[in-house]
PDB file as gemmi writes it, atoms N, CA and C in Angstrom:
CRYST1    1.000    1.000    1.000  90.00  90.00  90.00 P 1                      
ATOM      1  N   UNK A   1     104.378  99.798 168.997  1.00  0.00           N  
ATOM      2  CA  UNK A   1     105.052 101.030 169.310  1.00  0.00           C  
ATOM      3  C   UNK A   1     104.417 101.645 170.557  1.00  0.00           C  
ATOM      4  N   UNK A   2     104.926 101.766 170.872  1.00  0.00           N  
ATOM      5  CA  UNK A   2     104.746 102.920 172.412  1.00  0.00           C  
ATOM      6  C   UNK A   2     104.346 104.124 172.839  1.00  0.00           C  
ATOM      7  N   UNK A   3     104.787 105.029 171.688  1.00  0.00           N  
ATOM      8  CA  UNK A   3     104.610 106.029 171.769  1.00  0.00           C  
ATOM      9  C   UNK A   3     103.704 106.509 170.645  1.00  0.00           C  
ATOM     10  N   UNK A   4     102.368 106.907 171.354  1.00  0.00           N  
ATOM     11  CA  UNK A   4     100.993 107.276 170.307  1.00  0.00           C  
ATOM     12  C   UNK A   4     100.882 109.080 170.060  1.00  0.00           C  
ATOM     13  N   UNK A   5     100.112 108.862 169.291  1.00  0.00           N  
ATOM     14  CA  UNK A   5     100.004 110.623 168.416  1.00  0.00           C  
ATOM     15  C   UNK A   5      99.326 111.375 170.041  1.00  0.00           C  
ATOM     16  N   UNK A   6      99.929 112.780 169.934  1.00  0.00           N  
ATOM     17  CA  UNK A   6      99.317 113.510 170.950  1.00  0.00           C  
ATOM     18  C   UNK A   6     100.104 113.196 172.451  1.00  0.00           C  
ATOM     19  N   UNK A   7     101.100 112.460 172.594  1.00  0.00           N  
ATOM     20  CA  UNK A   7     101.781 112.236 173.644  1.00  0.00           C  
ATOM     21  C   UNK A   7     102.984 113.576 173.554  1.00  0.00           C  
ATOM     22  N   UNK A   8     103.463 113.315 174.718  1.00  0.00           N  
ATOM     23  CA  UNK A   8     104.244 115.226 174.338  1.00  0.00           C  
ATOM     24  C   UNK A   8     105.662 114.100 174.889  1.00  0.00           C  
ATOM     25  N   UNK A   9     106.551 114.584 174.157  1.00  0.00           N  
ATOM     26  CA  UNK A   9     107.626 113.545 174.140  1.00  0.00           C  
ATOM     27  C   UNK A   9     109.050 115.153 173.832  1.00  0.00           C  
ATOM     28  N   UNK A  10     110.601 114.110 174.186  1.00  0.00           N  
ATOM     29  CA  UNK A  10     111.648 114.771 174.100  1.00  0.00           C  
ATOM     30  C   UNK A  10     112.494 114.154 173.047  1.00  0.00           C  
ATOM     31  N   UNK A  11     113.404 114.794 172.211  1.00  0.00           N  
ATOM     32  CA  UNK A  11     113.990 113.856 171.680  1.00  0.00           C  
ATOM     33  C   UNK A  11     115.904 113.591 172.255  1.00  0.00           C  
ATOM     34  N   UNK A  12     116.210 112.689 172.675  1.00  0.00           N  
ATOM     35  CA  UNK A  12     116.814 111.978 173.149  1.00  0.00           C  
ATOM     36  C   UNK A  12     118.426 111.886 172.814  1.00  0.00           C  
ATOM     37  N   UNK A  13     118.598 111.958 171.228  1.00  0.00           N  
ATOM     38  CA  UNK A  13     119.692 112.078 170.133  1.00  0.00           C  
ATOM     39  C   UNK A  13     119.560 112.629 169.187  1.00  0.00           C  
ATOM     40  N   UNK A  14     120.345 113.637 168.101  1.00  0.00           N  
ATOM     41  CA  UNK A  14     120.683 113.673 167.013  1.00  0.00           C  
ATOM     42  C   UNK A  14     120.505 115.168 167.031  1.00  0.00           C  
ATOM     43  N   UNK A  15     120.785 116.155 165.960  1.00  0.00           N  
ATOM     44  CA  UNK A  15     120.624 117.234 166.040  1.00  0.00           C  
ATOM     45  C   UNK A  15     119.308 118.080 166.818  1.00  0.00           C  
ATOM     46  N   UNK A  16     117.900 117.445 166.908  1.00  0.00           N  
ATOM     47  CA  UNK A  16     117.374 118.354 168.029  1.00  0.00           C  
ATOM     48  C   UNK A  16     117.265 117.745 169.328  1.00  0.00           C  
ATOM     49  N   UNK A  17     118.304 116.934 169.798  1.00  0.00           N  
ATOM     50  CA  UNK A  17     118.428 116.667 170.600  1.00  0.00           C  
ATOM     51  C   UNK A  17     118.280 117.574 172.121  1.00  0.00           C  
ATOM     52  N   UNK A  18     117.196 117.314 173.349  1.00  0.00           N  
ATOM     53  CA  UNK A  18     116.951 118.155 174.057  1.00  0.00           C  
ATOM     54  C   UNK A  18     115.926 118.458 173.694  1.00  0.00           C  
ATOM     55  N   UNK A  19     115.297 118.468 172.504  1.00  0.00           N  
ATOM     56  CA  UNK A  19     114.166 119.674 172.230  1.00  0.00           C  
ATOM     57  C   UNK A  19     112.413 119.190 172.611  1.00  0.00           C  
ATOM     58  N   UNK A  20     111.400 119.478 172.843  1.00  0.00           N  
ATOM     59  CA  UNK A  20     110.630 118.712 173.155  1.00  0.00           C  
ATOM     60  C   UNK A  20     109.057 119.018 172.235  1.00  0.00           C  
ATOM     61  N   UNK A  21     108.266 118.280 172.169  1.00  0.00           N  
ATOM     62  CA  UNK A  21     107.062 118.812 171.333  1.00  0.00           C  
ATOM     63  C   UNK A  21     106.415 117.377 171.323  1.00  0.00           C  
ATOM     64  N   UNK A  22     104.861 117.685 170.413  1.00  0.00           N  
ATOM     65  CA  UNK A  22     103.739 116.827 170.565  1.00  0.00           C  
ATOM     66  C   UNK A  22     104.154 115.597 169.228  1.00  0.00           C  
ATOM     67  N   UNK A  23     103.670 114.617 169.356  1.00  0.00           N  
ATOM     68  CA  UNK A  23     103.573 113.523 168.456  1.00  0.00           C  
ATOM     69  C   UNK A  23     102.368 113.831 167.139  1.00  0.00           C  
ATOM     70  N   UNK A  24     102.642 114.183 165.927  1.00  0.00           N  
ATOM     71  CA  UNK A  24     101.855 114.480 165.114  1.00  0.00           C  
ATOM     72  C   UNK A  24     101.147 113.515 164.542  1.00  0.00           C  
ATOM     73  N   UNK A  25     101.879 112.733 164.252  1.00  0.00           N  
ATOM     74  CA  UNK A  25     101.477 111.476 163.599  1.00  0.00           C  
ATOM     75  C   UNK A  25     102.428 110.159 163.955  1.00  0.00           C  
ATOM     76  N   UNK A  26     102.355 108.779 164.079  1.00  0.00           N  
ATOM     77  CA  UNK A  26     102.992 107.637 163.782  1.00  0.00           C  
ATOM     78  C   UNK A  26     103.337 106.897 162.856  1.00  0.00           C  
ATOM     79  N   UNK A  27     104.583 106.344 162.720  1.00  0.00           N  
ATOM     80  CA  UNK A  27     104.456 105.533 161.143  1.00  0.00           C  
ATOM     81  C   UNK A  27     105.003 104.449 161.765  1.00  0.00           C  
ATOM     82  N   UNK A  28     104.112 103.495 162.549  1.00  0.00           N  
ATOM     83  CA  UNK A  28     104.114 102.164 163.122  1.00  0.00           C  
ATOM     84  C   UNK A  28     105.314 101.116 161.745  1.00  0.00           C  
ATOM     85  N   UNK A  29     104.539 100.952 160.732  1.00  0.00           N  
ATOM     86  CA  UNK A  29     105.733  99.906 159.842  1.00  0.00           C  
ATOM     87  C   UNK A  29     107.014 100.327 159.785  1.00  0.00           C  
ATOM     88  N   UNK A  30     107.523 101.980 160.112  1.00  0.00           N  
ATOM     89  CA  UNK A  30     108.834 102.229 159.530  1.00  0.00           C  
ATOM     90  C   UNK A  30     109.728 102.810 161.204  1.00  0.00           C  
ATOM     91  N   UNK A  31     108.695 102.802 162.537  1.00  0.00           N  
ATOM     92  CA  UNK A  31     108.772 103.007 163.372  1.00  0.00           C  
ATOM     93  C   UNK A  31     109.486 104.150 163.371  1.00  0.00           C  
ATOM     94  N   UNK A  32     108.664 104.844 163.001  1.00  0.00           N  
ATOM     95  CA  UNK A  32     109.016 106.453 163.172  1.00  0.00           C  
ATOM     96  C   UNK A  32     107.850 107.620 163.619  1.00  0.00           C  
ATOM     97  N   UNK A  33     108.308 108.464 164.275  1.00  0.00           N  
ATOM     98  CA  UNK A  33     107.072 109.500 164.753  1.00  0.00           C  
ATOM     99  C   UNK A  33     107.563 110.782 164.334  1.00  0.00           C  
ATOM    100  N   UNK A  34     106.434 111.509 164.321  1.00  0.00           N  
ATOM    101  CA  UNK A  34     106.447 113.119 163.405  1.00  0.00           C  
ATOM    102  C   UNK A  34     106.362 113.917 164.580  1.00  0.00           C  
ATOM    103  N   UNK A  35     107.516 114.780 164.526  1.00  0.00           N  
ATOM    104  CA  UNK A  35     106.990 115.394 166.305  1.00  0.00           C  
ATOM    105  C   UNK A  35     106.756 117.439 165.310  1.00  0.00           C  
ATOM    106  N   UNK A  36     106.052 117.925 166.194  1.00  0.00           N  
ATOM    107  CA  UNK A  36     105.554 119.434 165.729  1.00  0.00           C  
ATOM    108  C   UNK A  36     106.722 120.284 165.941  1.00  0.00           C  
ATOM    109  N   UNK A  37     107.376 120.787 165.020  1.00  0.00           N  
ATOM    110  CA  UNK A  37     108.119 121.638 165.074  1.00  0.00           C  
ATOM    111  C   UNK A  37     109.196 121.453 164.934  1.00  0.00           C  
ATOM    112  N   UNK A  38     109.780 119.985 165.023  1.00  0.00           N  
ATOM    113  CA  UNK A  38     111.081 119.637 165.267  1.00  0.00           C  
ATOM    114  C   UNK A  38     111.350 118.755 163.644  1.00  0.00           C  
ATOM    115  N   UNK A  39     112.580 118.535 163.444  1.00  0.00           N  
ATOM    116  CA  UNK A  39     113.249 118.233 162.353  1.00  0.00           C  
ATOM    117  C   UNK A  39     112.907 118.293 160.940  1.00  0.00           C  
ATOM    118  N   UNK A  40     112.703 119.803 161.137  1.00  0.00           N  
ATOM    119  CA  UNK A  40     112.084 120.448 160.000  1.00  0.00           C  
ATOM    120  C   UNK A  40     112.749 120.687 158.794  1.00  0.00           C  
ATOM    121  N   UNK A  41     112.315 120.227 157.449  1.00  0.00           N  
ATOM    122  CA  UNK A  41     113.361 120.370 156.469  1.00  0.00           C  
ATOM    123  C   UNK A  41     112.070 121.157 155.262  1.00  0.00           C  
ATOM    124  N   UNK A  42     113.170 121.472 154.591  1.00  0.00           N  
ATOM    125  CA  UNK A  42     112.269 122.286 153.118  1.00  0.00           C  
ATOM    126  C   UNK A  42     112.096 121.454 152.220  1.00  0.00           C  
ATOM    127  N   UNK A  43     111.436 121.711 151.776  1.00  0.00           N  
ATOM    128  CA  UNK A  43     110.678 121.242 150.182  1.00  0.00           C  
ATOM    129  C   UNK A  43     110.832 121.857 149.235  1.00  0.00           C  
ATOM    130  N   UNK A  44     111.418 121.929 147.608  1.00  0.00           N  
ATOM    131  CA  UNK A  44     111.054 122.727 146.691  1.00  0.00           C  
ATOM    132  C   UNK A  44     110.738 122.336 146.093  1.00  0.00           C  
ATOM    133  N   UNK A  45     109.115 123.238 146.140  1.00  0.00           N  
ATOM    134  CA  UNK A  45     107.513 122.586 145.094  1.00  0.00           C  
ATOM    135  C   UNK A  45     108.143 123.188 143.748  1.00  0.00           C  
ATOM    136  N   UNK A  46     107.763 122.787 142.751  1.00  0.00           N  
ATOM    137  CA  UNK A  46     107.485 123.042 141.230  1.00  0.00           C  
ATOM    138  C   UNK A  46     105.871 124.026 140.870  1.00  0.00           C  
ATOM    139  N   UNK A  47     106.261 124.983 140.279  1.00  0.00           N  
ATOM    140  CA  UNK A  47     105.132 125.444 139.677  1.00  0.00           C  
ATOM    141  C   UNK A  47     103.969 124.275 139.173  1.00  0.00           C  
ATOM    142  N   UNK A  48     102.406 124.174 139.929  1.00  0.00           N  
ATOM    143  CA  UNK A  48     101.258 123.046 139.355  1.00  0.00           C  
ATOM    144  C   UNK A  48     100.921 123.599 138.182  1.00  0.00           C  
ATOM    145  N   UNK A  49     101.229 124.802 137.128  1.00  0.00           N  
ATOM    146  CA  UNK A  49     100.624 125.828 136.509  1.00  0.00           C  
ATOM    147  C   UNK A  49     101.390 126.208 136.055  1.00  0.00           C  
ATOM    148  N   UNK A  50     101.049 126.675 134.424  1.00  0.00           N  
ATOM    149  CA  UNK A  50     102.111 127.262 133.753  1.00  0.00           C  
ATOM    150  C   UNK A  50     102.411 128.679 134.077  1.00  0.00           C  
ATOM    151  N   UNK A  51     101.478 129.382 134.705  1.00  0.00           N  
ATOM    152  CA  UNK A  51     101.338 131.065 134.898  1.00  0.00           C  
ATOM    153  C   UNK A  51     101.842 130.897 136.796  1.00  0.00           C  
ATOM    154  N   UNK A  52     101.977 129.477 137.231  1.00  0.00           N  
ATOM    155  CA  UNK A  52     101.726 130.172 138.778  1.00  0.00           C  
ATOM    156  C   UNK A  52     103.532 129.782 139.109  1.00  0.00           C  
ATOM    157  N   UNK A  53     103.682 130.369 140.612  1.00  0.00           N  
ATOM    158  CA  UNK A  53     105.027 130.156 140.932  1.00  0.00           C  
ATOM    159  C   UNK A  53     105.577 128.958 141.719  1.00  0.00           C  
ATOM    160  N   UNK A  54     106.584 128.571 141.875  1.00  0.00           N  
ATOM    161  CA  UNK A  54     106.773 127.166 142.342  1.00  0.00           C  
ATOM    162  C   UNK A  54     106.971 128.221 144.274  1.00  0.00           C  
ATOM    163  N   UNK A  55     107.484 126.983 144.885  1.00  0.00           N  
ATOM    164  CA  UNK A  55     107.471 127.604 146.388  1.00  0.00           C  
ATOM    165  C   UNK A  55     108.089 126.703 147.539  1.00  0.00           C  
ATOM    166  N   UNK A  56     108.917 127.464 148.428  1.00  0.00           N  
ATOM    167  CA  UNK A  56     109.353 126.655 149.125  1.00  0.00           C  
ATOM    168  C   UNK A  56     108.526 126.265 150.598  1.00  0.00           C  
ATOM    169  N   UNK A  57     108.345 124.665 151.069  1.00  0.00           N  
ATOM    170  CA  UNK A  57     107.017 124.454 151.779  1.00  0.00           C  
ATOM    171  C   UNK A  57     108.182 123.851 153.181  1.00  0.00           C  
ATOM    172  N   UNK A  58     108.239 124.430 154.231  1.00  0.00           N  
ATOM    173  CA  UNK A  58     108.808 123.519 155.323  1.00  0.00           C  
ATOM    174  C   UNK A  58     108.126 122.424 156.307  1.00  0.00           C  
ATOM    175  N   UNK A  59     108.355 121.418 156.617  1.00  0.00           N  
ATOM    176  CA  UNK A  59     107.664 120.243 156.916  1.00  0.00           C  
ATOM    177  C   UNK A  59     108.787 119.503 158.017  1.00  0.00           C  
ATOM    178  N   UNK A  60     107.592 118.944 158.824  1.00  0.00           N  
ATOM    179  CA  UNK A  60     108.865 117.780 159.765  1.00  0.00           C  
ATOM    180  C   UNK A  60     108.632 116.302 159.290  1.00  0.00           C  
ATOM    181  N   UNK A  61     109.990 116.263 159.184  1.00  0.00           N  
ATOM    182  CA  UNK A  61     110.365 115.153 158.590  1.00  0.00           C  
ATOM    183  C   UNK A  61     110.160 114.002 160.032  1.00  0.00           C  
ATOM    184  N   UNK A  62     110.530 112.664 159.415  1.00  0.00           N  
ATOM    185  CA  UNK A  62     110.086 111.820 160.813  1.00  0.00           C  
ATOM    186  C   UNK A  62     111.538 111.425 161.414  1.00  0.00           C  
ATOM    187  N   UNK A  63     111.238 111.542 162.718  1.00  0.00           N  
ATOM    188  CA  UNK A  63     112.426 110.738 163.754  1.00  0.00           C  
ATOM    189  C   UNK A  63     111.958 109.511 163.991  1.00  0.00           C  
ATOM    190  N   UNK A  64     113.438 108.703 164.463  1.00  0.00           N  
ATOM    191  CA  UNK A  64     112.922 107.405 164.625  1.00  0.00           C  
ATOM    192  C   UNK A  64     112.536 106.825 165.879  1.00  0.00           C  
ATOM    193  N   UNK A  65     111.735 106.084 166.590  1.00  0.00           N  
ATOM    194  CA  UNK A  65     111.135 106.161 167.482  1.00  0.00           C  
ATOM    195  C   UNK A  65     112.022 106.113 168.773  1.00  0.00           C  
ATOM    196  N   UNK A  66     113.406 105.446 168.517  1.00  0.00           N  
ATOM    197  CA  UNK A  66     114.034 105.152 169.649  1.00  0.00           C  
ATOM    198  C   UNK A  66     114.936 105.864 169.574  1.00  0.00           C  
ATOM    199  N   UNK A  67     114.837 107.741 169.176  1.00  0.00           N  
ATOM    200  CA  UNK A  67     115.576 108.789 169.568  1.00  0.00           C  
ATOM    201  C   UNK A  67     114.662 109.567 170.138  1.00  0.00           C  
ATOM    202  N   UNK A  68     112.991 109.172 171.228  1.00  0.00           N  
ATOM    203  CA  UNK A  68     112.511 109.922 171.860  1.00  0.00           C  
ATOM    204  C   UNK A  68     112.468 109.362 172.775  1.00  0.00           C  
ATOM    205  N   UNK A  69     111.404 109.938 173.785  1.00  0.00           N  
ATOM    206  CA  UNK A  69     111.196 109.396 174.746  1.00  0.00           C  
ATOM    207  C   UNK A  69     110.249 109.975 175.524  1.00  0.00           C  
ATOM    208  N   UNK A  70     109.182 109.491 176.383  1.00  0.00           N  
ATOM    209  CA  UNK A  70     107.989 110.216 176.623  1.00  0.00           C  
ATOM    210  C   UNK A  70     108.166 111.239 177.676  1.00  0.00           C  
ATOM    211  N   UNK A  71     108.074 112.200 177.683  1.00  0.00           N  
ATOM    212  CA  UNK A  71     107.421 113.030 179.092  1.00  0.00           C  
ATOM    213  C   UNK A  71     106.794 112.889 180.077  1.00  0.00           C  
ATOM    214  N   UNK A  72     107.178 112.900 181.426  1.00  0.00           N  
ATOM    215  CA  UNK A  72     106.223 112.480 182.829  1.00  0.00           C  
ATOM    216  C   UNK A  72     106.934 113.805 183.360  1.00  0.00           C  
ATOM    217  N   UNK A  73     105.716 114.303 182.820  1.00  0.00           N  
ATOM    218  CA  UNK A  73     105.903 115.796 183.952  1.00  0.00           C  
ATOM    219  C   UNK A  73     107.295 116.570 183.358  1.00  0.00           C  
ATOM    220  N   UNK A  74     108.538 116.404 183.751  1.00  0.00           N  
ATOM    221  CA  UNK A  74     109.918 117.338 182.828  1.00  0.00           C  
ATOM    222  C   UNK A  74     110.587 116.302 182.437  1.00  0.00           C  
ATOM    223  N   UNK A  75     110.852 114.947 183.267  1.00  0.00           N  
ATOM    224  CA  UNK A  75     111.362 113.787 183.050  1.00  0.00           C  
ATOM    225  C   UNK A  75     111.419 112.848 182.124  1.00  0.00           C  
ATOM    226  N   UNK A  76     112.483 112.629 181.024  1.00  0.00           N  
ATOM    227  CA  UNK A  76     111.512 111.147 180.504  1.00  0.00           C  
ATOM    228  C   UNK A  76     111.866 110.324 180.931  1.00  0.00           C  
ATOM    229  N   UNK A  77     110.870 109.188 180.431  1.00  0.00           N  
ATOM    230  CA  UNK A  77     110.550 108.335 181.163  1.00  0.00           C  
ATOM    231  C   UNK A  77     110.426 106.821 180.120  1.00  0.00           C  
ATOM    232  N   UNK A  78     110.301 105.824 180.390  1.00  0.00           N  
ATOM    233  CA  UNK A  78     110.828 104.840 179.890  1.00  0.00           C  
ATOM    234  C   UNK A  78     109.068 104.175 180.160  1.00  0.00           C  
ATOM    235  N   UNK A  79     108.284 103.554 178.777  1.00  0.00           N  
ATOM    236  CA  UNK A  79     107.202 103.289 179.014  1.00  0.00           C  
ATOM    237  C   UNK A  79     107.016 101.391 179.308  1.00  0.00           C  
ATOM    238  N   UNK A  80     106.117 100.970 179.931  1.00  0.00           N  
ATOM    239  CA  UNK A  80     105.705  99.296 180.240  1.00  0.00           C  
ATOM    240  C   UNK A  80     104.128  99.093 180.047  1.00  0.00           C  
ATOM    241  N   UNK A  81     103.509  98.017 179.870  1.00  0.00           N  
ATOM    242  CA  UNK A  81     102.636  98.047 179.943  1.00  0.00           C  
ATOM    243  C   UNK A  81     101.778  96.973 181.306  1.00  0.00           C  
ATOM    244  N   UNK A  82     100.836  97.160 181.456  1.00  0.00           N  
ATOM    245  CA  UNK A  82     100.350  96.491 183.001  1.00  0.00           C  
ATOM    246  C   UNK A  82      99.000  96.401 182.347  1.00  0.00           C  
ATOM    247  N   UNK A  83      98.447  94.830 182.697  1.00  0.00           N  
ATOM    248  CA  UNK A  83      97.464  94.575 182.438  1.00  0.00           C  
ATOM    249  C   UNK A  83      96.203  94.585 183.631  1.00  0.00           C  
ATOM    250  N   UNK A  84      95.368  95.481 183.539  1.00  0.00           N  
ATOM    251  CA  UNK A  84      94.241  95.384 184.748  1.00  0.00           C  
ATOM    252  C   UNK A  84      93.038  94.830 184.496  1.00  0.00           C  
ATOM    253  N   UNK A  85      92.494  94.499 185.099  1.00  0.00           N  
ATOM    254  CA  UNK A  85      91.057  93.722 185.581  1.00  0.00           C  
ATOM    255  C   UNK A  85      91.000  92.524 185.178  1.00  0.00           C  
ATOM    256  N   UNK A  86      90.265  91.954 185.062  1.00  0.00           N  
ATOM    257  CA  UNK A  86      89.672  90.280 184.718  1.00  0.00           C  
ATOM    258  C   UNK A  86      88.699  89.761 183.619  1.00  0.00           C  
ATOM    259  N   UNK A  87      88.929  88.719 182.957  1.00  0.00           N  
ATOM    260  CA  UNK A  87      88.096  88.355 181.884  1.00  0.00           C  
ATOM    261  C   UNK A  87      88.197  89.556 181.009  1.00  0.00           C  
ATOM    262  N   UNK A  88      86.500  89.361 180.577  1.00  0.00           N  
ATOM    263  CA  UNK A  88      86.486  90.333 179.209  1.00  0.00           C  
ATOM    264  C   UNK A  88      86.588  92.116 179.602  1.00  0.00           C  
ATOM    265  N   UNK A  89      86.944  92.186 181.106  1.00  0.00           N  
ATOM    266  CA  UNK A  89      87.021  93.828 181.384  1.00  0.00           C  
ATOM    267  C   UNK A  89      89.082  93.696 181.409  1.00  0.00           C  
ATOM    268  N   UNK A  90      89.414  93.061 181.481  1.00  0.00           N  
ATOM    269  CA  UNK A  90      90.457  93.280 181.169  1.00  0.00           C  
ATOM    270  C   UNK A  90      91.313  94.223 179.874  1.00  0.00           C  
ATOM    271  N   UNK A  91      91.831  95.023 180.115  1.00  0.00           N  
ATOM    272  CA  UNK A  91      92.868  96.053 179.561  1.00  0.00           C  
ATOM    273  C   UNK A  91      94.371  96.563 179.744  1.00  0.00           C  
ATOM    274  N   UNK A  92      94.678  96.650 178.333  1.00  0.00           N  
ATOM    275  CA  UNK A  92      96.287  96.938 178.464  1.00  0.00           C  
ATOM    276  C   UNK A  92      96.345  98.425 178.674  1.00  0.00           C  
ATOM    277  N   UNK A  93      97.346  98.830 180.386  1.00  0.00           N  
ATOM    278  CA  UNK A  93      97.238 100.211 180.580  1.00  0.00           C  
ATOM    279  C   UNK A  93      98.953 100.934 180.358  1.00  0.00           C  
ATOM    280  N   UNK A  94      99.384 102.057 179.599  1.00  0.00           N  
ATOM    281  CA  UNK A  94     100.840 102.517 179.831  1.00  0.00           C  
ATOM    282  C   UNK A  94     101.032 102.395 181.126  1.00  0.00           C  
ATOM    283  N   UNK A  95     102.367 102.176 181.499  1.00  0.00           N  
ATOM    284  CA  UNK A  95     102.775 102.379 182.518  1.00  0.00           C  
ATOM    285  C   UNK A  95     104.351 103.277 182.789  1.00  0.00           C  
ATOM    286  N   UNK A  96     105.116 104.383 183.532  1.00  0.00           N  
ATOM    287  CA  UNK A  96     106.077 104.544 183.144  1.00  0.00           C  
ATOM    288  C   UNK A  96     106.637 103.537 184.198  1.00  0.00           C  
ATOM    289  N   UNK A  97     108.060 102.893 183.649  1.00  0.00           N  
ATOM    290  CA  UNK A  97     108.200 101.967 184.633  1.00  0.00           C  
ATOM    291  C   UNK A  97     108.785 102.106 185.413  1.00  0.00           C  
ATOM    292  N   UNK A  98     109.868 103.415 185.665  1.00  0.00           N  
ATOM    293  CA  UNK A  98     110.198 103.590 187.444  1.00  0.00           C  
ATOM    294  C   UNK A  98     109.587 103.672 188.070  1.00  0.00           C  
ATOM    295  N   UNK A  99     108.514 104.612 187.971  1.00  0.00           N  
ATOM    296  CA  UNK A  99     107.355 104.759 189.393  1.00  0.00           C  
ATOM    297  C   UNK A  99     106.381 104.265 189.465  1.00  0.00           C  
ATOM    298  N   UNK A 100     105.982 103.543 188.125  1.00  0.00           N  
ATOM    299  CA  UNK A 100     104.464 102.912 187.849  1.00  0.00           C  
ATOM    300  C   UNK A 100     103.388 103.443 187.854  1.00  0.00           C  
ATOM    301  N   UNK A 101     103.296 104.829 187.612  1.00  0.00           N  
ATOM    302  CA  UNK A 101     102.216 105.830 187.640  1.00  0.00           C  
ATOM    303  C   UNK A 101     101.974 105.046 185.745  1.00  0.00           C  
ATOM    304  N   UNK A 102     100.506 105.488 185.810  1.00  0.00           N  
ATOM    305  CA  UNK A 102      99.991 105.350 184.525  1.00  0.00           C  
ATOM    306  C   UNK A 102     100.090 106.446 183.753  1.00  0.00           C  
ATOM    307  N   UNK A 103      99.794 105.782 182.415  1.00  0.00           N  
ATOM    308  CA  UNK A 103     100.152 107.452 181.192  1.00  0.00           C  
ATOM    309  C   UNK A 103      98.953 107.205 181.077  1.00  0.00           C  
TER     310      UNK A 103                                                      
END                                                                             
């Protein structure tokens, strides 16, 4: 997956479509990402306790990875990867791939 926690991303399709925010978490096997604020749905908890009250908890639910898309500056941008240096200093770096600036 491409897109890692803490990347500030847009989403692309579906009802918050347009809207933009940080990557909370990843769920690499189901290829989905948790973005902050966005596709927020409710919960209704059950009383844990016979004396206490149940409660409603709002949470973002996950989008799927290929209704975002990363941020370069206001733009998104479409990510590649580019491999630099040699032997054992060699590393895999993001790349966005129109302009080839690194993430």
């Amino acid at each position: 997956m491409k897109i890692k926690k803490g990347d500030n991303v847009i989403v692309t399709t579906g009802k918050e479509k347009g809207k933009t925010g940080v990557v909370l978490k990843t769920l690499p096997a189901r290829e989905q990402v948790v973005i902050e604020g966005l596709n927020v749905i409710t919960k209704h908890q059950k009383n844990k306790r016979s004396r206490s009250q149940g409660q409603i908890i709002e949470k973002s639910a996950p989008i799927h990875v290929s209704n975002v898309a990363l941020l370069d500056g206001k733009k998104p941008v479409r990510i590649g990867y580019v491999f630099e240096g040699e032997g054992k200093d060699r590393k895999k770096v993001r790349v966005a791939t129109q302009s080839g600036k690194k993430i």
